[in-house]
C-alpha positions in Angstrom: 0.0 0.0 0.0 1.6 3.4 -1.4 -0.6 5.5 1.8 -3.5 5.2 3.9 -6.5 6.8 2.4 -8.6 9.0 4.9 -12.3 7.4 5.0 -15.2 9.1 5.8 -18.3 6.7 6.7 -22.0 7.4 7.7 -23.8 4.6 9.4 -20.5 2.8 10.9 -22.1 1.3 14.1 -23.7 -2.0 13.1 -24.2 -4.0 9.3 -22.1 -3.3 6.9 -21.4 0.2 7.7 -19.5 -0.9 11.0 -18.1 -4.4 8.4 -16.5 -1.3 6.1 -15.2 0.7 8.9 -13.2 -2.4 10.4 -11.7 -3.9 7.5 -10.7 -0.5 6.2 -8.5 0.0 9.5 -7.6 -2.8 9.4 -6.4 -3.0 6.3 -4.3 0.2 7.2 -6.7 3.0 6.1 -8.0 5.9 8.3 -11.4 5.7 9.4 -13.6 8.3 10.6 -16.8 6.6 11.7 -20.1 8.2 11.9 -23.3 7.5 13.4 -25.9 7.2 16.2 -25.3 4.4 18.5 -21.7 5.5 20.7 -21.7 2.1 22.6 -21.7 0.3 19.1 -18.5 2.9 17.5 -17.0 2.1 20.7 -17.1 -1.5 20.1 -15.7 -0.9 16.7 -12.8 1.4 18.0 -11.9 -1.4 20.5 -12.2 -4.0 17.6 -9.7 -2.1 15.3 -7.2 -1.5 18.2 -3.7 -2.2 17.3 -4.1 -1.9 13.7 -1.9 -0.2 11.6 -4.9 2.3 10.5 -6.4 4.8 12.8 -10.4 4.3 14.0 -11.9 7.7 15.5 -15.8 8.6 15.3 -18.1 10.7 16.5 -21.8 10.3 17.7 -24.8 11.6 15.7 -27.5 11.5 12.9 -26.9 12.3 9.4 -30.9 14.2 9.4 -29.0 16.9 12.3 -27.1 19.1 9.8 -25.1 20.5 13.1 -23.6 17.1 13.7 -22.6 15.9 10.2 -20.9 19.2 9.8 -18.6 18.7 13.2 -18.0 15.2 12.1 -16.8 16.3 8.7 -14.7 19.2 10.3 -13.7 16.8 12.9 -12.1 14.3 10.4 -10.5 17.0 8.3 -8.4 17.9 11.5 -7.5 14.3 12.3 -6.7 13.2 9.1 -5.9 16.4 6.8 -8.8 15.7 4.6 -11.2 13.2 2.8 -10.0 10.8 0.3 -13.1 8.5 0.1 -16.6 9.1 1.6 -19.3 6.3 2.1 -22.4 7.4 2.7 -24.0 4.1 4.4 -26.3 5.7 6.5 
């Protein structure tokens, strides 16, 4: 792998939102993770420990324009931008 891409995804705490997320880190990617259920990202942050990719998320709901928007800013500060978004949600 040349670099790891920075991921945006919506709907990352259960199905195949949260089945992206993972294998992403884990396959060395950045993952920002996205949606409603923290207990669930948690999981998922736990799950990708000790990757070589980094897993961060944030809690909220893609209809609440307020927290998409801090999500998006807050990926754009961890990772310096957005390579790939999925919008799962």
């Amino acid at each position: 792998m040349t670099r790891p891409y920075s991921i945006f995804t919506t709907g990352a705490s259960s199905g195949i939102g949260a089945s992206i997320a993972e294998t992403l880190c884990l396959a060395g990617h950045n993952v920002y993770a996205f949606a409603r259920r923290k207990d669930e990202l948690q999981a998922l942050k736990d799950n990708a420990a000790g990757s070589s990719g980094k897993l961060y998320y944030s809690v909220g709901s893609v209809t609440n324009k307020e927290d998409l928007k801090k999500a998006i800013e807050n990926c754009v500060d961890e990772f310096g931008g957005i390579d790939i978004l999925i919008p799962n949600a």
